[in-house]
N, C-alpha and C positions, 0 to 999 in steps of 0.2 A: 673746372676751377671754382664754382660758384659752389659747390657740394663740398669739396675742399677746404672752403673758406665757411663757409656753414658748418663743419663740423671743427674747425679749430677753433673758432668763436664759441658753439655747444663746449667745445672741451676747455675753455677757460673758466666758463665757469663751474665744471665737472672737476677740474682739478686743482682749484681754491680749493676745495673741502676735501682736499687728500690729506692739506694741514689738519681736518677736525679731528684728529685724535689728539694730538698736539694742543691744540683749543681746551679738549675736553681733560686733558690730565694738568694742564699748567691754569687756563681760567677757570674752571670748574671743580679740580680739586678729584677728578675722576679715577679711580685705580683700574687695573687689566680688565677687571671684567664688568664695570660698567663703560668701557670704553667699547669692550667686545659687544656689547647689550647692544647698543646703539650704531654700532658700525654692521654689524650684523642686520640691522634691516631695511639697508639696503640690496642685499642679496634675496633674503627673503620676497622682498615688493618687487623685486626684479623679475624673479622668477615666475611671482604670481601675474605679471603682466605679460608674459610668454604664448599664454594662450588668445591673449586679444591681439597682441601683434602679429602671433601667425594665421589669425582669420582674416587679418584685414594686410598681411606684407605682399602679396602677391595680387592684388588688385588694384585699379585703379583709383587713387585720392591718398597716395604715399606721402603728397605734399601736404596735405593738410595732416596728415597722423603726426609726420615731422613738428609740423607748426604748434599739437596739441602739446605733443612731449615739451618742447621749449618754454611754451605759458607755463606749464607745470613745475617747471626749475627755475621761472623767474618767480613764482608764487613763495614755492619751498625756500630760496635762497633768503628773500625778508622776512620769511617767518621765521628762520632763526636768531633776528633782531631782539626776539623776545623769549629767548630761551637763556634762562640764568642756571639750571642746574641739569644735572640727567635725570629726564623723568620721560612721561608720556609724548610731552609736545615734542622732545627732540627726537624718538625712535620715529615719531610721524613722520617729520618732516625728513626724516634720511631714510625712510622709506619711499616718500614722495622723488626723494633723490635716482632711487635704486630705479623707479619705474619709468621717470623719465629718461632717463639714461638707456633702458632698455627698449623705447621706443622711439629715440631719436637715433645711438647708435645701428641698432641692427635694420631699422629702414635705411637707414643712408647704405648700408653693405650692400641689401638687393640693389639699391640702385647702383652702384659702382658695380654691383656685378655683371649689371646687363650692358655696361660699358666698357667692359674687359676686351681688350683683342682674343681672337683666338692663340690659345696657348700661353696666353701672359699671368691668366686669374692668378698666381701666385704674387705676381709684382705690382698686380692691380690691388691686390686686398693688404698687402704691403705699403704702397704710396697712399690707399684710404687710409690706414689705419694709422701712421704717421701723421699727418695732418691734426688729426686728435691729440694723439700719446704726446705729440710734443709740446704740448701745451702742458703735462705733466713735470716740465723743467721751464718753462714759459711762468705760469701761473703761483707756484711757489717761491719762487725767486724773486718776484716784486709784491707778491702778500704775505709775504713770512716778516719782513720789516715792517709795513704796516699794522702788523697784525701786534707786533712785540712794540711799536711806540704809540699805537691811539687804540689800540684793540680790537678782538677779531670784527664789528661792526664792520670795519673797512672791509676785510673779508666778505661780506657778503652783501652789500653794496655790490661791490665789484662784480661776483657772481648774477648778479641781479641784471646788469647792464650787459653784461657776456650775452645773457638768456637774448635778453629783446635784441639786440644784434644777430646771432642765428634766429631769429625770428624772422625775422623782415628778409632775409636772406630767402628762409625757407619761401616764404610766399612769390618768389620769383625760378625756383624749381618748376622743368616740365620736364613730364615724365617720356620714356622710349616706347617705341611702340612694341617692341619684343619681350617687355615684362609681361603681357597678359599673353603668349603664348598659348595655345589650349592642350599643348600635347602635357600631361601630368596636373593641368589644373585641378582634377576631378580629386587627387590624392589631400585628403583633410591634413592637418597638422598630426594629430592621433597616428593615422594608416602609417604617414612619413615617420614619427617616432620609435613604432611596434618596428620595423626592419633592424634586424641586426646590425649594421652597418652602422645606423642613427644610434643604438644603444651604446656600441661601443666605444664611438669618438665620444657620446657624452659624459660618459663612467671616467672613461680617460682624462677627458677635459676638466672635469670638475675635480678631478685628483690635481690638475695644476690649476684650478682654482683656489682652492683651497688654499694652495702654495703662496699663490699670487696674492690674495687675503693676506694673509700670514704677514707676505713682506711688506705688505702697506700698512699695515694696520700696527702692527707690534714692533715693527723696526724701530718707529716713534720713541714709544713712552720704555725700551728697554736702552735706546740711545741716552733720553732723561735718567732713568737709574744709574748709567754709568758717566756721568756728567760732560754727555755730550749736550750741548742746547742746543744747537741750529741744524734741524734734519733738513732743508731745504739742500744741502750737498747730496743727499741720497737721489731724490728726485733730479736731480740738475743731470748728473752723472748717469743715472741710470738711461735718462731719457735721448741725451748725446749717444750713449751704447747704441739703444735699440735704431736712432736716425742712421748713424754708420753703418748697422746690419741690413736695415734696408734697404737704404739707396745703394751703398757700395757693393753690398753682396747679395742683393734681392732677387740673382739671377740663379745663384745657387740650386733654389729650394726646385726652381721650374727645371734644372737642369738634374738633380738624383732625384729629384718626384720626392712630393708631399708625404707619402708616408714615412720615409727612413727622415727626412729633415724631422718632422715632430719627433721620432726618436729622438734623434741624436738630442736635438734640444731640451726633452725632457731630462734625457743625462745629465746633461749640464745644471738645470731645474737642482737635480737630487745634489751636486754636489755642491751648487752655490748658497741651497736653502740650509744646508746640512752647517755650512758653513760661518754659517749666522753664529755659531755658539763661540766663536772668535770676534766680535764685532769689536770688542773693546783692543783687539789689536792691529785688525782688518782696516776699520774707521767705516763710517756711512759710505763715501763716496767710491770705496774702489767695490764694494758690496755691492753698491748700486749699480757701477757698472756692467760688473762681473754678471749681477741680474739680467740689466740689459742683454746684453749678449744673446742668455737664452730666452728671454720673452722676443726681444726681434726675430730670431728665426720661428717661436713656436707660434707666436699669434696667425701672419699669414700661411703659413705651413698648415698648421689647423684648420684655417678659412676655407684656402685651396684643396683640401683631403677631403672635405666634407660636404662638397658640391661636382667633385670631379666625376662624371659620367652622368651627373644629372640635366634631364629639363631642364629647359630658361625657367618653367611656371613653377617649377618647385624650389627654384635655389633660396628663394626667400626663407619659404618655410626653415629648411633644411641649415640656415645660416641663423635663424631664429636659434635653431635646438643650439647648435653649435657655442655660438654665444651665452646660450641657458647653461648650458656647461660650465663656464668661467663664471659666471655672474652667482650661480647654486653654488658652487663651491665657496665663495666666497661667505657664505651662511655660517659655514665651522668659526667663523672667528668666536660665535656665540660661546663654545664648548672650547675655545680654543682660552680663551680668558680665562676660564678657570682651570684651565693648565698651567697658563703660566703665572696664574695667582698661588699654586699651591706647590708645583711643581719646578716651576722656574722658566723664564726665557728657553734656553737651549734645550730642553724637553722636548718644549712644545715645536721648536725649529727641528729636529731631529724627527717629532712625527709627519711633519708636511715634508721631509723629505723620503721618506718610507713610502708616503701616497703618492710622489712624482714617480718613484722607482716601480710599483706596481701601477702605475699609467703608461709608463714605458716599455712596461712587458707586456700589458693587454696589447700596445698598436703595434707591436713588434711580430705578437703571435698569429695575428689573421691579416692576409691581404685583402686590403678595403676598397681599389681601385683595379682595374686591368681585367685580362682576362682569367687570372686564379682567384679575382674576389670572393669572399666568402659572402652570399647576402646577410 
């Protein structure tokens, strides 16, 4: 409960800034691709933080890495108090975003991971990750009004107070004694990545990264083109989805195994993303939900694929790469802006669904778990 509640406090203020595109094309005056410029490095600081979190996610002082990540988002949050345009100080500071987020989510994973019953890690990486995501319909919905009558300031205030709430939290985290297991300890982050296994879930993952970018990032300002104003229905809906898919069907994924569930959800990925080029007759909210749908089975399905048969001492690691998959992919928004600055909206939605469809045939093609695993 306390991990729980520390990571829904983290994701509050993680997901006030789902609004800043929103921010950045209505108060700053931003088009696609300086919107992509900037949202884009968060993926980038994410990824480049991958390597220090998986030296230190499988050792002991998880609580303290937790605690840095959070100082780090309560720092970045007031410093966009003083950002009036797109320039240098904002790609920082949503940089500063990407890296804290990738060093508070994916330690909180190891830790829920070594708290999985046996046989449940699917429903276990599913109830962590909920906790979060739902703060994704949480968070938007009481700072989207804020934001439209005193301006985004509010916004990040708020974020700012989220931060030092998972903060204090963290510092009341103790850690399992079955995290530092020494069977697989010896495996670097590197060794763990070279395996085929780790390459393929991450090629894949970052194919619905990519996706998942996509639907956060440009859902926004291509809803503005077509005079929708209030994207906070996207996140509302989408988020109610993926709670439903979890908790009500969270048993699914542990019952036909991890690998065909991230299939299947990838399908749904190609046709909901594909889908986007009807928004103006679809609306935000049933988009969103429709999205939901397939991120609630792909996120713990993912989780769960990509630790099944490993070590206690490696899962960290291993959940690290995993994670770098969704986070890296989200980097395309950079090149994805000026698609849809030249090209148009449903372009660019039509190539992220082309990348879900070939992620869905890489995990389709080689078994990653059991005994026909390919390594």
């Amino acid at each position: 409960m306390l991990l729980l509640g520390l990571q829904f406090a983290f994701g509050v203020a993680f997901s006030i800034f789902v609004l800043l595109p929103k921010i950045l094309a209505s108060s700053l005056h931003a088009g696609p691709e300086g919107i992509g410029l900037v949202m884009s490095m968060f993926a980038f600081a994410g990824v480049a933080t991958v390597p220090f979190v998986g030296a230190r996610v499988d050792r002991p002082g998880r609580a303290r890495l937790i605690l840095g990540g959070t100082a780090l988002m309560f720092v970045a949050s007031l410093g966009y108090l003083a950002v009036d345009h797109v320039g240098p100080l904002a790609m920082i500071l949503r940089a500063a975003h990407g890296a804290a987020y990738t060093i508070v989510f994916v330690t909180g994973s190891a830790f829920a991971a070594d708290l999985s019953p046996p046989g449940r890690m699917a429903r276990t990486m599913a109830l962590y990750g909920s906790s979060n995501l739902v703060t994704n319909a949480v968070a938007p919905l009481f700072a989207e009004p804020l934001i439209d009558r005193f301006g985004p300031w509010t916004a990040y205030v708020g974020a700012a107070v989220a931060s030092l709430v998972a903060g204090a939290l963290a510092t009341r985290l103790v850690e399992t004694a079955r995290a530092h297991d020494a069977t697989g300890a010896n495996a670097s982050l590197g060794a763990v990545m070279r395996r085929g296994r780790a390459l393929r879930i991450m090629v894949a993952i970052g194919f619905a990264g990519i996706a998942l970018g996509a639907m956060f990032t440009f859902s926004q300002p291509m809803a503005l083109s077509l005079g929708i104003t209030h994207v906070s229905g996207f996140f509302v809906a989408y988020t109610a989805a993926v709670i439903f898919v979890r908790l009500a069907l969270g048993n699914v994924i542990d019952r036909v195994g991890p690998q065909r569930a991230c299939v299947g959800s990838l399908c749904l990925y190609v046709v909901v993303v594909f889908s986007m080029r009807f928004l103006g007759t679809f609306g935000l909210s049933a988009m969103g939900a429709a999205f939901g749908v397939a991120h609630g089975f792909l996120f713990p399905a993912s989780m769960s694929l990509a630790i099944t048969d490993l070590p206690p001492a490696e899962r960290g690691r291993m959940l690290t790469l995993t994670n770098a998959g969704f986070i890296g992919g989200g980097a395309f928004v950079l090149p994805l802006g000026g698609v849809a600055a030249h090209a148009g909206y449903p372009t660019l939605f039509a190539l992220c669904a082309a990348g879900a469809l070939a992620a869905a045939a890489l995990l389709a093609r080689w078994p990653i778990a059991g005994p026909r695993a390919v390594p």
